[in-house]
N, C-alpha and C positions, 0 to 999 in steps of 0.2 A: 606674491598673490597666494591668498588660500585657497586650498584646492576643498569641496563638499567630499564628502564620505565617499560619494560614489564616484568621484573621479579621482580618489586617492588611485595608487599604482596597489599592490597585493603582493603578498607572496605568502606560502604554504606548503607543506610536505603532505604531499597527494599520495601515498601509497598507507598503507595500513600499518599500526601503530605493531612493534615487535623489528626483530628478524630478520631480515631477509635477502637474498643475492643482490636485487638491487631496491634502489629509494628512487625515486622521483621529487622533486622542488619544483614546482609550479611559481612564477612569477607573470603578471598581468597587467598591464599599464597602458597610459597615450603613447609613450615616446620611448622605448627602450633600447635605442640605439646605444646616446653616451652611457646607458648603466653597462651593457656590454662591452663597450671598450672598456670601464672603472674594471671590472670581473676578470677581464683576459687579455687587455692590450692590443685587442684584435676584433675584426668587424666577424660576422658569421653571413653566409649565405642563408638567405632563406630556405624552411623546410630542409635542409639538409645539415646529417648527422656530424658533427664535429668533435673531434677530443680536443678538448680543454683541461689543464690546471688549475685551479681554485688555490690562488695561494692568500695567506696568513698576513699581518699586518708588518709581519718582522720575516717576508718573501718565504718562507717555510711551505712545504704542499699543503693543503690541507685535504685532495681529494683529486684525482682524474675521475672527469666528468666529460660523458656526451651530451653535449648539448646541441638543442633543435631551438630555431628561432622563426617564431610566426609571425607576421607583419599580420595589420590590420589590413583588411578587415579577416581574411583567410585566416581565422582563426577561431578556436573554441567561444572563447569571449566575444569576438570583434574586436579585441585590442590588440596591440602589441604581446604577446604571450612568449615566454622564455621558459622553456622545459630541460630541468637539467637531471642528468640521469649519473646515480653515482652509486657507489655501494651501499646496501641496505642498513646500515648499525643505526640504531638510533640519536646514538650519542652525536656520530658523526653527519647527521641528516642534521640534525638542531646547530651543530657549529656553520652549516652548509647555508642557511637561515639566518645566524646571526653575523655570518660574514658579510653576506649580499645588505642585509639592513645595515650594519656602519658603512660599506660603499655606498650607499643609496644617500646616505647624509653627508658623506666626503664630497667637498668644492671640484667643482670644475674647474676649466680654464680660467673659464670667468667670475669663479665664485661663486658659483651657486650650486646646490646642491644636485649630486648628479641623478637622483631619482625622487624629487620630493615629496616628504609623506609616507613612502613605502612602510606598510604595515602589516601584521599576521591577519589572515582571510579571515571573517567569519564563516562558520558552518554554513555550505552552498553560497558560498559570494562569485563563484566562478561559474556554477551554473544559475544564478538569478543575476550575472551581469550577460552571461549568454541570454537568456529573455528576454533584457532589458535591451540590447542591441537586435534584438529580430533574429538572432540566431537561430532559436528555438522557442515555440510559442510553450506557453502551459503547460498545455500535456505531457507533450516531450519533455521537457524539463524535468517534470515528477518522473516522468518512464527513465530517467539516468538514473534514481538510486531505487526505482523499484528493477531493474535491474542490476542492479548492486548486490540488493537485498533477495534478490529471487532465491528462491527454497528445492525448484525443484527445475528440470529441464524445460518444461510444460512452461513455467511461471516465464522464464530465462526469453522461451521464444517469444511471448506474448508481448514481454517489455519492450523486446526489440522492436516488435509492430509498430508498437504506443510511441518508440523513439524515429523510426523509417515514417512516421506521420500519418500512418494511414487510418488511426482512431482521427485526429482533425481533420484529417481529408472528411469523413463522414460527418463529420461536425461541420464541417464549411459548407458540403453541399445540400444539409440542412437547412444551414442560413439562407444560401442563397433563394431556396424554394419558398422561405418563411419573407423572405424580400421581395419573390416575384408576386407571392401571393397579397402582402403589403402593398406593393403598386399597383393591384387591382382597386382594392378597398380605398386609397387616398386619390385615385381618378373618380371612385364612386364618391368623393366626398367634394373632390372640386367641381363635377359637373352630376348636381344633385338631380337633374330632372332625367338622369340616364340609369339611378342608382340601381332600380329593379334587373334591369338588363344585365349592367354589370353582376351585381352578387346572388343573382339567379342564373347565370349563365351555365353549362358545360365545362365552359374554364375552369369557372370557381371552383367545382363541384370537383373537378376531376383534379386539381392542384391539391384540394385539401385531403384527400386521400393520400395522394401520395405523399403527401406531409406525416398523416398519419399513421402510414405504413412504414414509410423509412423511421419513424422516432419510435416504434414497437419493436420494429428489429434491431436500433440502434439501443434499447433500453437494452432486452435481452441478452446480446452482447456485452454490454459491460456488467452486466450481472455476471457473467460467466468471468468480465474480468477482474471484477474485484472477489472475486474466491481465491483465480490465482491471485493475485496483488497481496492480499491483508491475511488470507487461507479462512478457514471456519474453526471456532473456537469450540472445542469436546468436551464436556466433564463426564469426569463415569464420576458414580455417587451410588451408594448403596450402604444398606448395612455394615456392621462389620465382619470381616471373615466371607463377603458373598463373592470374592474373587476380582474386585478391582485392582489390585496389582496384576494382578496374575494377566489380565486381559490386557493392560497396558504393555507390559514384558512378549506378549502374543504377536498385538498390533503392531506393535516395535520392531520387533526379530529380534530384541537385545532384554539382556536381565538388568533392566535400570532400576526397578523397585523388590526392594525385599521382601519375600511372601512366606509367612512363617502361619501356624493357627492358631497364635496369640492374638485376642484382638487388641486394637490399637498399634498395629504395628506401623500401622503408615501416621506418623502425625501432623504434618504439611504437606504442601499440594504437589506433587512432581509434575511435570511437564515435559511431554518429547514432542516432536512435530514429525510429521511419518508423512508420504506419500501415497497414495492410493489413485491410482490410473494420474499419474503428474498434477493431482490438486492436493496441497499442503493443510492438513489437518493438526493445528493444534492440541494436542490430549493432555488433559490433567488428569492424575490419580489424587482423589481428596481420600481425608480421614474418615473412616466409618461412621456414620449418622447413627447414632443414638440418643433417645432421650429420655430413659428409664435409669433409675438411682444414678440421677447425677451428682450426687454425694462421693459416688466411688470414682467419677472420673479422674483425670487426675487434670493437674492445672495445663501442662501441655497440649493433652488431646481436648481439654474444653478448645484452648487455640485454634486447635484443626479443625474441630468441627465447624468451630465460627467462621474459619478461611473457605472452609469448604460452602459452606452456606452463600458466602460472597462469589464465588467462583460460579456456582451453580444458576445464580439470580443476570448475572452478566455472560452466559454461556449463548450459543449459537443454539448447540444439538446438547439434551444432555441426555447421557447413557445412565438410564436409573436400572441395575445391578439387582436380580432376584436370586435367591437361592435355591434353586429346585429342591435339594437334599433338606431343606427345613422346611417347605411347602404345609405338613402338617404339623408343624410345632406352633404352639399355640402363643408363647411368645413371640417367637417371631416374627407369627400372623398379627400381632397386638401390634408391636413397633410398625409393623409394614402401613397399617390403617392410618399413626399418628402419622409416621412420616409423610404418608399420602397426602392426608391434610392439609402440614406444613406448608406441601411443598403449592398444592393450590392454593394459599391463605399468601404465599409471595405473588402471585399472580402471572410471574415471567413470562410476563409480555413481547413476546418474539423469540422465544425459547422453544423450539421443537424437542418434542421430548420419545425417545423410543425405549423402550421395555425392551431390555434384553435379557434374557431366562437362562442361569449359569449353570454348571454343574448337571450340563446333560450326560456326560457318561457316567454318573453315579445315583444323580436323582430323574429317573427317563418313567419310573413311575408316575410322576407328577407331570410329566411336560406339555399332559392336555390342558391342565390350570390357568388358563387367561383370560386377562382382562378385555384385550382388545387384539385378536388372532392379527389386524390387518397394521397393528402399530408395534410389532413382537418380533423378538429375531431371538431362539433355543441357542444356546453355544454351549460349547465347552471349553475353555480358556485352555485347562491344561494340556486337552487332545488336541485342542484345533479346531475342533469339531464345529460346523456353521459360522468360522470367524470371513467367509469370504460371500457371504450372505449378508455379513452385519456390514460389510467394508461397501458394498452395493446399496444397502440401504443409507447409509452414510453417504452417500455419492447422490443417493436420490432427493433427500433432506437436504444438502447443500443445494440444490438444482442443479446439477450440473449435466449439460448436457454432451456425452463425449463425440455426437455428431458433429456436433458447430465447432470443435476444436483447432483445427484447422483454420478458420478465419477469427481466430479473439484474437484481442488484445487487451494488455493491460488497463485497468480503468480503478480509479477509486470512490469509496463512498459520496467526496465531493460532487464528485461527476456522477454518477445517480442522484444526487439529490438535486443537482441542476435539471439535468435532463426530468424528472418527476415535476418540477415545477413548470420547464417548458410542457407538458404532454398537459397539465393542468390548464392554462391558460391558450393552450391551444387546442383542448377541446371545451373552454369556454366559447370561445370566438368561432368557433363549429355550431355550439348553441343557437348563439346568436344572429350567423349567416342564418339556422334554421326556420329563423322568426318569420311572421307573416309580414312582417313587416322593420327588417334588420336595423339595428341601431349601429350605424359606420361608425361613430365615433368607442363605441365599446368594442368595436372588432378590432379596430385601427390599436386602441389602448391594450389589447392580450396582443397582440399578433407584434406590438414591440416590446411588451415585457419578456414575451417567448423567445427574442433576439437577443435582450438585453442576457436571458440565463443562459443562453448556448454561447455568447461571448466572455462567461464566466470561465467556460470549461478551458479555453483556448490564452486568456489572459486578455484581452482586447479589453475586458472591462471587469476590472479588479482591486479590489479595495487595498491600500500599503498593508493594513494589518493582516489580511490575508496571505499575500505573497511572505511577509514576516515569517506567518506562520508555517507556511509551506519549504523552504527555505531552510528554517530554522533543523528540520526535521532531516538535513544531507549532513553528509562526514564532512568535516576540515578538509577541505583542499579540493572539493568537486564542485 
């Protein structure tokens, strides 16, 4: 019998590509009793740690391995899972893989293969077979490699939340309010001569508040966690020579960009990711913006410039870089207007943009010169000087709020744009309760599309190419 993709059995080297003391081999199947006999000639206990021999087709070792063996359903997946734990070499992890796959296809007693089908994991097949068995809903599932991928201690505890469940907990008992308030509205709809009573009632009135109220806090909330989850994306950008290396190497604590008073010295984008009170900020340092004798430029730093233009149009927060020391140079002054321009003539559309004023310990003559006192933060890259002012207004620009820390958790842009559609549709059907006279079947119709997008966030109700796509986006072997 053929087995479908998703009942094929799996197997994968779960630990991180390189190196290391030890490796892990993840296998994950219906039935993996006879493949553990084929492997070791011996049964294993559940959940408990066994030394095993992995030997070679011509009885040779090829590896002493602890192995852990999880029965369905007690397990990551819900399947049958086999976790073998061996020494870290790569070489030797791949042989540890291609052993178990010829056992897997070696006859049994009866002839038949003793693991059929066993195949290498796709990216997340093991955490999108845990979904798929009710292991773990949605959330959770993404919370496994945004804790993977977590940046900073802040991001780390957040995941964990998002993985302990307690982001769906608050998604479920959303639902449930958005169901009990639904059962008002479709009693209003089978017994129409009572409909006034009903969707005018106290009930109503005091349900949908709290509907209200939990989905405001619930939005703000994962706002706070898709900062930590995805971080905010920094460009510094300014002239050349205004000290964007210099502020990157500052905000860093390390000398990652070279800062010399040649311009053009930077001519691609560097990138560090830095912490600031546990929220992970992305920083680029672009190539100096110029656009006077561009004849002289040279064919690289035209490169830069254009990289930098793209970085700055796709940016979160971007740090536009003044020179206080040239304040009254009259070129300078000239570039600064085009570039001004430009940079309104892109539009950047959800780019918050802050004015930081450099070279205050040399140009502190100039440092009353602004445009906008209340969108401004004076530094001095080289001294220090106001860098713990810009890292606060950076904090502020991200929204982050370090009060509510404490209860985030991880959430990403998916899950805001769900949750923004429920808050839509359920303060449509708020509308509509309002009317003098409500139309139930238009309440009835938001008040289950605002169900149908909070069973988005959870996986209840989920398109294949979505989960695809969500999925696709895990390491080999989780």
């Amino acid at each position: 019998m053929l087995l479908n993709e998703k009942n094929q059995p799996i197997i994968a080297i779960s630990t991180a590509q390189g190196v290391g003391a030890v490796g892990v081999v993840r296998v994950s199947g219906l039935n993996l009793k006879p493949f553990i006999q084929a492997l070791f000639k011996r049964d294993l206990l559940p959940r408990t740690a066994t030394l095993c021999t992995l030997r070679d087709s011509d009885d040779s070792a090829i590896d002493q391995l602890l192995c852990i063996y999880f029965p369905a359903p007690h397990s990551y997946t819900g399947e049958d899972v086999l976790e073998l734990q061996g020494h870290g070499g790569p070489t030797l992890l791949n042989m540890i893989v291609q052993r178990c796959i010829e056992l897997a296809s070696a006859p049994n007693n009866a002839g038949k293969p003793t693991l059929a089908g066993l195949r290498t994991a796709r990216p997340g097949e093991f955490s999108e077979r845990a979904f798929l068995n009710s292991k773990l809903d949605l959330a959770q599932a993404e919370a496994v490699m945004d804790l993977i991928n977590a940046s900073t201690k802040l991001a780390a505890k957040g995941a964990i939340r998002s993985l302990q469940g307690e982001f769906s907990k608050e998604v479920n008992a959303l639902k449930e309010d958005l169901i009990h308030l639904r059962v008002w509205v479709e009693a209003s709809i089978d017994f129409p001569e009572e409909e006034i009573d009903f969707i005018k009632s106290d009930q109503v009135s005091k349900q949908t508040q709290v509907i209200k109220s939990k989905l405001e806090a619930l939005i703000s909330r994962s706002e706070q966690g898709r900062v930590l989850s995805q971080g905010i994306n920094v460009v510094i950008a300014g002239q050349p020579n205004a000290g964007k290396s210099s502020l990157l190497n500052t905000l860093s604590g390390e000398e990652i960009a070279i800062v010399t008073d040649i311009a053009g010295t930077t001519r691609d984008v560097l990138k560090e990711t830095i912490a600031i009170e546990g929220v992970p900020f992305h920083i680029s340092d672009t190539a100096g913006l110029r656009t006077e004798d561009q004849e002289t430029i040279d064919a690289v730093e035209k490169i830069g410039i254009q990289r930098a233009w793209e970085r700055i149009v796709n940016a979160d927060i971007l740090i536009y870089l003044h020179d206080l020391s040239r304040m009254q140079d009259a070129r300078y002054e000239a570039q600064e207007l085009i570039i001004k321009a430009l940079i309104e003539s892109k539009g950047l559309e959800g780019v918050k943009i802050l004015h930081v004023y450099n070279k205050l310990d040399i140009g502190l003559q100039h440092s009353s010169c602004f445009i906008d006192e209340a969108n401004s933060v004076k530094v001095s890259a080289k001294e220090g000087l106001g860098i713990e002012e810009l890292k606060k207004r950076l904090l502020g620009l991200a929204g982050w709020n370090a009060a509510a820390e404490g209860g985030i958790y991880l959430a990403r842009q998916r899950h805001l744009d769900s949750l923004g559609r429920v808050q839509k549709h359920v303060l449509t059907a708020v509308d509509w309760i309002n009317q003098s006279e409500p139309r139930l079947e238009f309440i009835a119709e938001e008040l289950r599309l605002a169900q149908n997008s909070l069973n988005e966030i959870t996986g209840e109700f989920t398109s294949d190419d979505l989960l695809g796509e969500i999925f696709a986006g895990f390491c080999i072997g989780k």
